[in-house]
PDB file with SEQRES, HELIX, SHEET and CRYST1 records, atoms N, CA, C and O in Angstrom:
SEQRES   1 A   71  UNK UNK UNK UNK UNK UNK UNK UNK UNK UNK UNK UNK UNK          
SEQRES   2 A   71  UNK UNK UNK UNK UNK UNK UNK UNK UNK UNK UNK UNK UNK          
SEQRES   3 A   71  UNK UNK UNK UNK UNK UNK UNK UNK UNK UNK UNK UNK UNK          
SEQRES   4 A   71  UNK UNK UNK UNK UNK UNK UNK UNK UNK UNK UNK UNK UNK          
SEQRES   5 A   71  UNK UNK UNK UNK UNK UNK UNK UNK UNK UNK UNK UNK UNK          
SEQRES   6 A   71  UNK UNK UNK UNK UNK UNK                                      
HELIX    1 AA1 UNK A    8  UNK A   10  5                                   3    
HELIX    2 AA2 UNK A   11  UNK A   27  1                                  17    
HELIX    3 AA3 UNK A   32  UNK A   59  1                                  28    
CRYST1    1.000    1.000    1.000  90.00  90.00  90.00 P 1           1          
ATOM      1  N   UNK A   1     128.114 122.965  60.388  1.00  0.00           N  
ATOM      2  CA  UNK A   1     129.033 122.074  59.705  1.00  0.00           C  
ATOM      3  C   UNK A   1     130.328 122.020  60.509  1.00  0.00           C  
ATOM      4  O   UNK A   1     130.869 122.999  61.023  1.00  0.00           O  
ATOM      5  N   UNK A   2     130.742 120.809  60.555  1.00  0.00           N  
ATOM      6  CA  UNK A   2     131.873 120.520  61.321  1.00  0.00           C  
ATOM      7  C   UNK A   2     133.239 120.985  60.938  1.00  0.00           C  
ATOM      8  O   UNK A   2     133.423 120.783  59.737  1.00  0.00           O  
ATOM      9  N   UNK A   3     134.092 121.444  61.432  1.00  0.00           N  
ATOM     10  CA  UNK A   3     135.086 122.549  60.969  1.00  0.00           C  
ATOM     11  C   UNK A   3     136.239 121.418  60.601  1.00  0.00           C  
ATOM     12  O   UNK A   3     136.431 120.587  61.488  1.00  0.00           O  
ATOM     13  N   UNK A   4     137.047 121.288  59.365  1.00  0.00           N  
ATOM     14  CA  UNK A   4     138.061 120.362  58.940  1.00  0.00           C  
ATOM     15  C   UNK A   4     139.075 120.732  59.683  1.00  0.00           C  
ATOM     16  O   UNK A   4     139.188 121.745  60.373  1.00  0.00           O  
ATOM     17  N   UNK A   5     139.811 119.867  59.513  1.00  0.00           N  
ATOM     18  CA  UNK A   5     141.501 119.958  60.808  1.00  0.00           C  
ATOM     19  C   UNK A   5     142.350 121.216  60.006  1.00  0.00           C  
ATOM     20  O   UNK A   5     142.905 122.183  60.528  1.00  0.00           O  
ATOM     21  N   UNK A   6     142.250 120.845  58.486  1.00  0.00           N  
ATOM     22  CA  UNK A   6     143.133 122.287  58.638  1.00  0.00           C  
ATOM     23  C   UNK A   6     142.476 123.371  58.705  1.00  0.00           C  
ATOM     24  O   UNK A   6     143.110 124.306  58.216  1.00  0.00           O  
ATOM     25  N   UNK A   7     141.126 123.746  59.241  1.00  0.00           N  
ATOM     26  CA  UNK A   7     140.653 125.314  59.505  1.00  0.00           C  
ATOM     27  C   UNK A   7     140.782 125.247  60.765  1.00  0.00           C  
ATOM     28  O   UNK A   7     141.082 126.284  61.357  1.00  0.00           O  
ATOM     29  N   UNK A   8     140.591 124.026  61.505  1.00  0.00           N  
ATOM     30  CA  UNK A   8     141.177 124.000  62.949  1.00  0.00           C  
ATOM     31  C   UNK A   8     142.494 124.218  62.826  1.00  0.00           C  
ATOM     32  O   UNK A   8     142.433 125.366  62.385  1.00  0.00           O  
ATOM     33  N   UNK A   9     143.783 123.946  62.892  1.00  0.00           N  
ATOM     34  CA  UNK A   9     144.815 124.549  62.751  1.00  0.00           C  
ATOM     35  C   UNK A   9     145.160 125.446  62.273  1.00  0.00           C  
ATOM     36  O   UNK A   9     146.324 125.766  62.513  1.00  0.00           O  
ATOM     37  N   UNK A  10     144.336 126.335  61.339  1.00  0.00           N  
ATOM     38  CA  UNK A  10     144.392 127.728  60.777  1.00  0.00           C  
ATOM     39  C   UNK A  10     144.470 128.784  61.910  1.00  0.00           C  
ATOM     40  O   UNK A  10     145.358 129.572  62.235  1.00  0.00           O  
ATOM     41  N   UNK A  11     142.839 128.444  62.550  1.00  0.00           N  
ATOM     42  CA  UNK A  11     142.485 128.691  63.649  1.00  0.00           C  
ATOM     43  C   UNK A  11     143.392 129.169  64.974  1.00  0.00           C  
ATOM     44  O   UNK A  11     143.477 130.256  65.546  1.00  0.00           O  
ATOM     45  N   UNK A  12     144.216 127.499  65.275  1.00  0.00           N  
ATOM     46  CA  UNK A  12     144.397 127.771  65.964  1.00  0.00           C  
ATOM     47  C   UNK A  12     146.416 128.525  66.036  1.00  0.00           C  
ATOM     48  O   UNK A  12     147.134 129.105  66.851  1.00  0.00           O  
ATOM     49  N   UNK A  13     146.491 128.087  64.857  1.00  0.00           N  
ATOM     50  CA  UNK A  13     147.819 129.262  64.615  1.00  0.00           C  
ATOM     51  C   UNK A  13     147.325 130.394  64.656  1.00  0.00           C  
ATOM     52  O   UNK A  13     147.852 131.005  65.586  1.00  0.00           O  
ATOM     53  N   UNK A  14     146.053 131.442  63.760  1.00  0.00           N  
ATOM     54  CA  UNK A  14     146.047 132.648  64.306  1.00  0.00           C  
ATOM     55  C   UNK A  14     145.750 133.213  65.656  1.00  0.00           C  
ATOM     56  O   UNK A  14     145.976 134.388  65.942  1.00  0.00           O  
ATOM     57  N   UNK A  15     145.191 132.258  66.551  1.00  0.00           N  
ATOM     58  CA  UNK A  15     145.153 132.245  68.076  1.00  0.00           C  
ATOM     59  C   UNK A  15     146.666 132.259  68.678  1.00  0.00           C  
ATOM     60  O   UNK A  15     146.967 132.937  69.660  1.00  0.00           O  
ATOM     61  N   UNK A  16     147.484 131.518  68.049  1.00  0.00           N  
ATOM     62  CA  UNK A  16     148.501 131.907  69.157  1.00  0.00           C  
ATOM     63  C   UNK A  16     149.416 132.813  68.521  1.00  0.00           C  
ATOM     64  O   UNK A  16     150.293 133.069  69.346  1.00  0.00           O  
ATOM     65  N   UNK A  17     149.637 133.461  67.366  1.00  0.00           N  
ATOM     66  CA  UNK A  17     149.870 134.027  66.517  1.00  0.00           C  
ATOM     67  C   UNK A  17     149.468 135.637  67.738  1.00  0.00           C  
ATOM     68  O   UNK A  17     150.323 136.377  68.224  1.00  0.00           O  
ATOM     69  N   UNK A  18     148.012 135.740  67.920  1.00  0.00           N  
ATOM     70  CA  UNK A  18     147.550 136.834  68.362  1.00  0.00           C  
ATOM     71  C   UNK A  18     148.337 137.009  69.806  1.00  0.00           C  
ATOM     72  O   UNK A  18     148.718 138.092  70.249  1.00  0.00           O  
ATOM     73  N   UNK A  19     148.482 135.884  70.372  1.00  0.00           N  
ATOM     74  CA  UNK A  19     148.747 135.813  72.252  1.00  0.00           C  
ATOM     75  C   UNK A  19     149.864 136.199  72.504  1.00  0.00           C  
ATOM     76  O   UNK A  19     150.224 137.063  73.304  1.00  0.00           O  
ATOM     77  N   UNK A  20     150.811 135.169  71.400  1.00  0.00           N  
ATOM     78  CA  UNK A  20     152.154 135.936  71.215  1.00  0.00           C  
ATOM     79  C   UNK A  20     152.149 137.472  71.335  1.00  0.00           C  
ATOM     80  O   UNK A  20     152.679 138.129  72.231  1.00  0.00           O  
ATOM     81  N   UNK A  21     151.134 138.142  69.782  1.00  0.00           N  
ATOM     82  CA  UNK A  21     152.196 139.657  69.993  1.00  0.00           C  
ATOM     83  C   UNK A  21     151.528 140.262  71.137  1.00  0.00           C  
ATOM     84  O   UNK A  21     151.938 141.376  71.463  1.00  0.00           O  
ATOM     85  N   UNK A  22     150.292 139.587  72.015  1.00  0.00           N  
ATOM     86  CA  UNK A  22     149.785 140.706  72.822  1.00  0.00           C  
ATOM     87  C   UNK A  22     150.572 140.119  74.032  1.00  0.00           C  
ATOM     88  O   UNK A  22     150.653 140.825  75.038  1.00  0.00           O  
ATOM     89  N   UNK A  23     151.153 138.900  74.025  1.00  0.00           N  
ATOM     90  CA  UNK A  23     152.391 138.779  75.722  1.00  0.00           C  
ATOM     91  C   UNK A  23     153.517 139.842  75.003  1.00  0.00           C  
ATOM     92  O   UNK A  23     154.084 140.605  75.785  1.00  0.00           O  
ATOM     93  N   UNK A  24     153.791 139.913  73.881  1.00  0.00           N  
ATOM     94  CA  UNK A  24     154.934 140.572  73.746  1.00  0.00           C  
ATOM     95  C   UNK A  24     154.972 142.406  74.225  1.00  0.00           C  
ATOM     96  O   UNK A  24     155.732 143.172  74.818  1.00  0.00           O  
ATOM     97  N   UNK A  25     153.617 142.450  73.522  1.00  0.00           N  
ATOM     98  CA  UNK A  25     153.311 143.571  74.283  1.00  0.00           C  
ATOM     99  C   UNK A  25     153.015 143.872  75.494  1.00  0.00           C  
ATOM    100  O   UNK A  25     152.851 145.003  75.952  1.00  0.00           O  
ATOM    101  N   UNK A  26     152.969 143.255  75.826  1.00  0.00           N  
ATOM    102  CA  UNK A  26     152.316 143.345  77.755  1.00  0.00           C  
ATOM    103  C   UNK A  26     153.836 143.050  78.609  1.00  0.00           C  
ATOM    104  O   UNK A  26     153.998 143.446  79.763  1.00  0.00           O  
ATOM    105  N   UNK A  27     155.251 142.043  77.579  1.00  0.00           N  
ATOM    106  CA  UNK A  27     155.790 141.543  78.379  1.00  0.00           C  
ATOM    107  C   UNK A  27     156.881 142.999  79.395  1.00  0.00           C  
ATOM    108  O   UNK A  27     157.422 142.790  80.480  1.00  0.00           O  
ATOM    109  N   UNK A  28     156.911 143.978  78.836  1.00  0.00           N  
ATOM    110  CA  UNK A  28     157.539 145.228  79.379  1.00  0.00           C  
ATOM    111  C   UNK A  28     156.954 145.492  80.344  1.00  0.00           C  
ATOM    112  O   UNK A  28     157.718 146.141  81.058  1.00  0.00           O  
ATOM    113  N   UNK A  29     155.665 145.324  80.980  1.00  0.00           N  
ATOM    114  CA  UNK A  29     154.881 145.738  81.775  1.00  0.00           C  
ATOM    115  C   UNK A  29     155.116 144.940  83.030  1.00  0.00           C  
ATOM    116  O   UNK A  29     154.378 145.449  83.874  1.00  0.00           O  
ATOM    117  N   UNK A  30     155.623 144.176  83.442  1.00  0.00           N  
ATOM    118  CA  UNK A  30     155.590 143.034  83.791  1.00  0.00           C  
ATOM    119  C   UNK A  30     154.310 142.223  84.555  1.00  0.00           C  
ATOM    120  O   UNK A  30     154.297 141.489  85.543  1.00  0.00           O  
ATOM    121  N   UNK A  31     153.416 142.615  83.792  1.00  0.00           N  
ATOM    122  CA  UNK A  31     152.261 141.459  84.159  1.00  0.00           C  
ATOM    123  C   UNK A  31     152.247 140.014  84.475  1.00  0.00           C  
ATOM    124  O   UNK A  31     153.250 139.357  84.198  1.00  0.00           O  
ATOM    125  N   UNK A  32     150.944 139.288  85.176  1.00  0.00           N  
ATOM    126  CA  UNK A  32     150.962 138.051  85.097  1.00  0.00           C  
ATOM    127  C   UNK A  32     150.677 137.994  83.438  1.00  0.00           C  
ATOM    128  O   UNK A  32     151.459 137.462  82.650  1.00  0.00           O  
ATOM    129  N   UNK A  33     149.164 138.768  82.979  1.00  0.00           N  
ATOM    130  CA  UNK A  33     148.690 138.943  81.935  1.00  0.00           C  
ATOM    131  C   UNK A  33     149.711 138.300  80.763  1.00  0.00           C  
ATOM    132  O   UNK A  33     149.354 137.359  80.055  1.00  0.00           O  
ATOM    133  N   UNK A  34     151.098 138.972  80.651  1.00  0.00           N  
ATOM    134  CA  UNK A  34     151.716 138.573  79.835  1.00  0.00           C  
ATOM    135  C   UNK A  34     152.021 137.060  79.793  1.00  0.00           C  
ATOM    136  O   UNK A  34     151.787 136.227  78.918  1.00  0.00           O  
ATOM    137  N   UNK A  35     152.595 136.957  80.960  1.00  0.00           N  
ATOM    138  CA  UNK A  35     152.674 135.018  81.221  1.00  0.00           C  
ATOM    139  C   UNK A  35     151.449 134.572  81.297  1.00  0.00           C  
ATOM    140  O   UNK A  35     151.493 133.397  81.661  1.00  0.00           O  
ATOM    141  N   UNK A  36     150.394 134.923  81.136  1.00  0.00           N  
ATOM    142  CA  UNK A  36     149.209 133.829  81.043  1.00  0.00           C  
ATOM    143  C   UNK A  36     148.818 133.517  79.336  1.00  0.00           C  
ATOM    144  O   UNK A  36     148.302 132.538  78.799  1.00  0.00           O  
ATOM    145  N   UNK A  37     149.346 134.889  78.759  1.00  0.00           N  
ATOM    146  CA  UNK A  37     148.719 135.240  77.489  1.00  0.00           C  
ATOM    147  C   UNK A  37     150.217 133.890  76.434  1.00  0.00           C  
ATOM    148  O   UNK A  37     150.064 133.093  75.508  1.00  0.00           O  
ATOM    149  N   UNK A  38     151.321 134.257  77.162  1.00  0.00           N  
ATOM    150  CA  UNK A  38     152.125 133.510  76.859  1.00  0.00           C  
ATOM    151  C   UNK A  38     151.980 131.598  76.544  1.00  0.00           C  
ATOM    152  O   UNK A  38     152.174 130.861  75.578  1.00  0.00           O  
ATOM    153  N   UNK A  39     151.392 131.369  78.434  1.00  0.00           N  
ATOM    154  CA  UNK A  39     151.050 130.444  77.840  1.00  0.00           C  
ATOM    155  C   UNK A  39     149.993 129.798  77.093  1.00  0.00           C  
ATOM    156  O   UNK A  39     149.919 128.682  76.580  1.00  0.00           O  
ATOM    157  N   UNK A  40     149.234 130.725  77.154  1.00  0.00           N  
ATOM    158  CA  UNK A  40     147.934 130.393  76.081  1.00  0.00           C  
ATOM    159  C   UNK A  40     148.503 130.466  74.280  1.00  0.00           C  
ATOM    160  O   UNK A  40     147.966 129.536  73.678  1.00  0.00           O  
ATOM    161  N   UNK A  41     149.158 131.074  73.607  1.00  0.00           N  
ATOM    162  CA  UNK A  41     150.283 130.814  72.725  1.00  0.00           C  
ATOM    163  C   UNK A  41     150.393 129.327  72.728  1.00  0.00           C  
ATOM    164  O   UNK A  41     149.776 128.466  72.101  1.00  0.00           O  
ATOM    165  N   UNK A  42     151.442 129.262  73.690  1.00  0.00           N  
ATOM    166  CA  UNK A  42     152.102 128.072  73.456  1.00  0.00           C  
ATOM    167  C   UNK A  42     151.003 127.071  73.472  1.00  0.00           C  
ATOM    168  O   UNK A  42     151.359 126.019  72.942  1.00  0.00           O  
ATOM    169  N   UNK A  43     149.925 127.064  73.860  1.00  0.00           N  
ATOM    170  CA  UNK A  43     149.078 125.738  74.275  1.00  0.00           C  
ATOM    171  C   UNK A  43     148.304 125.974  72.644  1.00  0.00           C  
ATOM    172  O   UNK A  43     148.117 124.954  71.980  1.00  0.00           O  
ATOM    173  N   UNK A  44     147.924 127.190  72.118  1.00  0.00           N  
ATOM    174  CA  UNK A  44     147.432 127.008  70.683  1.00  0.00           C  
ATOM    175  C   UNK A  44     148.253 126.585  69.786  1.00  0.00           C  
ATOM    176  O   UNK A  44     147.786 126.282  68.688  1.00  0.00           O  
ATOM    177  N   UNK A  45     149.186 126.504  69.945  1.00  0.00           N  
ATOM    178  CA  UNK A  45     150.846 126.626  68.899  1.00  0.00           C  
ATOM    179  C   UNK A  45     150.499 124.988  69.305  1.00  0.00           C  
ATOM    180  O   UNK A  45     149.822 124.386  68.471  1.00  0.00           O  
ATOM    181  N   UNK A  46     150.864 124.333  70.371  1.00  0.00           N  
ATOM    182  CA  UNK A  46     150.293 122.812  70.148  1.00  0.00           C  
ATOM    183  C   UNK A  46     149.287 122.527  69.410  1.00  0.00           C  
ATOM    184  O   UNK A  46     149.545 122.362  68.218  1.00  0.00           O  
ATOM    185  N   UNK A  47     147.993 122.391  69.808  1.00  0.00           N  
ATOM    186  CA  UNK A  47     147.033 122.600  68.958  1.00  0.00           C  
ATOM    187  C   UNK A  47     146.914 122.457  67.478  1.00  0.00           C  
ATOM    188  O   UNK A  47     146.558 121.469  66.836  1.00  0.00           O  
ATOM    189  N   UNK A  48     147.296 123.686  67.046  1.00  0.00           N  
ATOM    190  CA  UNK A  48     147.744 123.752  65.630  1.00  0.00           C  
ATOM    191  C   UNK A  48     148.622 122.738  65.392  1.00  0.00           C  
ATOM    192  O   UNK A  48     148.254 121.952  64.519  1.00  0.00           O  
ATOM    193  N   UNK A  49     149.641 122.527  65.890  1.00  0.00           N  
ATOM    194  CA  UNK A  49     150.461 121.159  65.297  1.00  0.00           C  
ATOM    195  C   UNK A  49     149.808 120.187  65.570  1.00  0.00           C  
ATOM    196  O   UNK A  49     150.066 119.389  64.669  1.00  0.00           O  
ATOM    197  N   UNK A  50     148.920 119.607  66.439  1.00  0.00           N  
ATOM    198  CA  UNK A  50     148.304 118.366  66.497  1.00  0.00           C  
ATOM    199  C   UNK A  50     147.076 118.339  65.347  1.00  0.00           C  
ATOM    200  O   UNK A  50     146.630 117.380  64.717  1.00  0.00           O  
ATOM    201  N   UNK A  51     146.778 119.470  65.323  1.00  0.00           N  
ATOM    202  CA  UNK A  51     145.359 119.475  64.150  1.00  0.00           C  
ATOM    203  C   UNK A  51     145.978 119.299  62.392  1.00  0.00           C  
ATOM    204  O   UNK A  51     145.349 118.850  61.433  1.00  0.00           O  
ATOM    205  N   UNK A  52     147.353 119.809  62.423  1.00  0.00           N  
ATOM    206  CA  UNK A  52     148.007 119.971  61.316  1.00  0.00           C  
ATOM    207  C   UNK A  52     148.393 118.214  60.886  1.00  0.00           C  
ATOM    208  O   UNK A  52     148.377 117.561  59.843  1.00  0.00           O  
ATOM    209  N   UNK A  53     148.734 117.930  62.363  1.00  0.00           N  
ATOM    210  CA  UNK A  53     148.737 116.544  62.213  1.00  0.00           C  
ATOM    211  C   UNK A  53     147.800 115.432  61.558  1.00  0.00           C  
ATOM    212  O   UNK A  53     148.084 114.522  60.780  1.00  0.00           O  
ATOM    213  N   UNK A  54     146.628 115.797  62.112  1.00  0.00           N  
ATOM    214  CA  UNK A  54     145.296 115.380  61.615  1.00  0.00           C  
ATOM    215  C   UNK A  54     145.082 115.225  60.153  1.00  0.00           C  
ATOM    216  O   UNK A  54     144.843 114.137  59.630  1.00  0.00           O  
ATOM    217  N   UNK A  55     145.187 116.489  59.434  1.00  0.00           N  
ATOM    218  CA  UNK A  55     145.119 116.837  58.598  1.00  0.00           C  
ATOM    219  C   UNK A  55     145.927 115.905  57.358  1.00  0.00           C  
ATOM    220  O   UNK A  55     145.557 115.373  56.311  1.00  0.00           O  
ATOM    221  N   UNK A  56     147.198 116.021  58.075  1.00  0.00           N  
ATOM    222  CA  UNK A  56     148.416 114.776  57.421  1.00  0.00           C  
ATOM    223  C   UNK A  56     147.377 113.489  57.128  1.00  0.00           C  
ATOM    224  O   UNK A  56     147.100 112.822  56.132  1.00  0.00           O  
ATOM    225  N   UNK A  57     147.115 113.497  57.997  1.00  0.00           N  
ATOM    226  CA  UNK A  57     146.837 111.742  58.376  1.00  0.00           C  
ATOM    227  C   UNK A  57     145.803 111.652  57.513  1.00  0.00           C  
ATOM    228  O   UNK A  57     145.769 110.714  56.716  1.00  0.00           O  
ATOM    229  N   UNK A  58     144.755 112.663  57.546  1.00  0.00           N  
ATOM    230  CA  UNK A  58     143.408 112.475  56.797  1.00  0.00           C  
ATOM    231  C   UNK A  58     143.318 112.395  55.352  1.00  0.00           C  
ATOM    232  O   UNK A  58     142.423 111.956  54.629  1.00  0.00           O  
ATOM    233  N   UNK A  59     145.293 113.309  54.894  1.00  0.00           N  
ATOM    234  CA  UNK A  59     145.466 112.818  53.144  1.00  0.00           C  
ATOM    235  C   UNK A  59     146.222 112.068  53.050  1.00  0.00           C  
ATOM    236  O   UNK A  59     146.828 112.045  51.979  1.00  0.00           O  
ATOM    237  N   UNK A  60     146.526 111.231  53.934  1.00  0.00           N  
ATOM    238  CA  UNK A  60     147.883 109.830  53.884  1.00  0.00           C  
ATOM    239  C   UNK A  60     149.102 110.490  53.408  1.00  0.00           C  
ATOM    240  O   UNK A  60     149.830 110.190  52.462  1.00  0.00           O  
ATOM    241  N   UNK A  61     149.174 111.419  54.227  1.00  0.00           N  
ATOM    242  CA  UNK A  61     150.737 112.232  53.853  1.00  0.00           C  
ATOM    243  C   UNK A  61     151.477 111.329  55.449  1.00  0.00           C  
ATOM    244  O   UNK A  61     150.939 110.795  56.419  1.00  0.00           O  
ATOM    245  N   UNK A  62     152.671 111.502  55.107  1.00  0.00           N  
ATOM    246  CA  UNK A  62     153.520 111.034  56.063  1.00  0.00           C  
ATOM    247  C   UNK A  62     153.469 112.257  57.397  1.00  0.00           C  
ATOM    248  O   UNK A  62     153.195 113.446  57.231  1.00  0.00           O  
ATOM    249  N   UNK A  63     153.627 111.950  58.009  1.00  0.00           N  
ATOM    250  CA  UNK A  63     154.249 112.856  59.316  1.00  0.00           C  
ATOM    251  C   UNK A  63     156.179 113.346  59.402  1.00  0.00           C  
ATOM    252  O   UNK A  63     157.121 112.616  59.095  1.00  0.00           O  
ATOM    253  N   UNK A  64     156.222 114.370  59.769  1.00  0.00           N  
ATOM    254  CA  UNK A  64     157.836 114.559  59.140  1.00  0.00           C  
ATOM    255  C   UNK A  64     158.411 114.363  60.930  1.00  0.00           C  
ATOM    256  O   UNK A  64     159.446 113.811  61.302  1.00  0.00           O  
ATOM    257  N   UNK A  65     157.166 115.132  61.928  1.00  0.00           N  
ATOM    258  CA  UNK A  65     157.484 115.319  62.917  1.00  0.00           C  
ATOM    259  C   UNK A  65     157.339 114.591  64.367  1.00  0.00           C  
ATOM    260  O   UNK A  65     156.239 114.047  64.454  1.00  0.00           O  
ATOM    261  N   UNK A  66     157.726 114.515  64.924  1.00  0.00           N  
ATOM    262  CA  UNK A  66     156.597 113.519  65.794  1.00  0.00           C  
ATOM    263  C   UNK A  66     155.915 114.695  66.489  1.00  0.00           C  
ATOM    264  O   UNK A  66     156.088 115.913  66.446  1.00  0.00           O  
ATOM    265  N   UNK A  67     154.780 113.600  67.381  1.00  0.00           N  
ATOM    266  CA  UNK A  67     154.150 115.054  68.230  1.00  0.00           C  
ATOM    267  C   UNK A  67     154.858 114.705  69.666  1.00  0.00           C  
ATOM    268  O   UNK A  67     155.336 113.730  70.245  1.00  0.00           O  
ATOM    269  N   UNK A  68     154.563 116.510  69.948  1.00  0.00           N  
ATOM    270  CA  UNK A  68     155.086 116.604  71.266  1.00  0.00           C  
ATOM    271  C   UNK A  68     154.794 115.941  72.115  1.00  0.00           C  
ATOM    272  O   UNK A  68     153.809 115.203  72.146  1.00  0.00           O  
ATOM    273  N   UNK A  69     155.566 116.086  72.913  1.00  0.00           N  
ATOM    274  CA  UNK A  69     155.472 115.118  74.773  1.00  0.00           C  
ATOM    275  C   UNK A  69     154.101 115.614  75.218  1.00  0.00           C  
ATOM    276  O   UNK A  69     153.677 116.742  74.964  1.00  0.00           O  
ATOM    277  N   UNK A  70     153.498 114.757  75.846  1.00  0.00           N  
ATOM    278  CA  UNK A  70     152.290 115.630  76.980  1.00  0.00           C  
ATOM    279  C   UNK A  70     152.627 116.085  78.206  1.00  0.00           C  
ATOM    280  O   UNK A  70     152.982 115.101  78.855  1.00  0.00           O  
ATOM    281  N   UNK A  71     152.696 117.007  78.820  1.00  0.00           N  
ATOM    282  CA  UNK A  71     153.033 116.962  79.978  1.00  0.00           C  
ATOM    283  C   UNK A  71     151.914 116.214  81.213  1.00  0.00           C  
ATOM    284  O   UNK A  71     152.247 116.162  82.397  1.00  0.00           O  
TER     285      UNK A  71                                                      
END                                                                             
């Protein structure tokens, strides 16, 4: 069964949720590890807002935010 946008954005907030505290932990060390884990965070932390977005759209709720730039 196909997974709804907000378990995809559940998803993918506890994904970057996790990357976060493990760059945070790693960031003393000074690893790449930490900056990779970092940006993997940030790229789920998108994610989640675009799926959250979805979600909006799919109950005709307004959008408050716009979405981010693409790079």
């Amino acid at each position: 069964m196909p997974q709804s946008p907000h378990n995809r954005a559940a998803e993918y907030h506890n994904l970057a949720a996790h990357a976060h505290s493990a760059a945070a932990a790693s960031h003393g060390q000074g690893s790449l590890t930490a900056h990779e884990l970092s940006r993997q965070a940030h790229e789920h932390s998108t994610r989640a807002f675009e799926e959250s977005r979805k979600a909006a759209e799919e109950h005709g709720e307004p959008t408050a935010v716009p979405a981010p730039a693409k790079k």
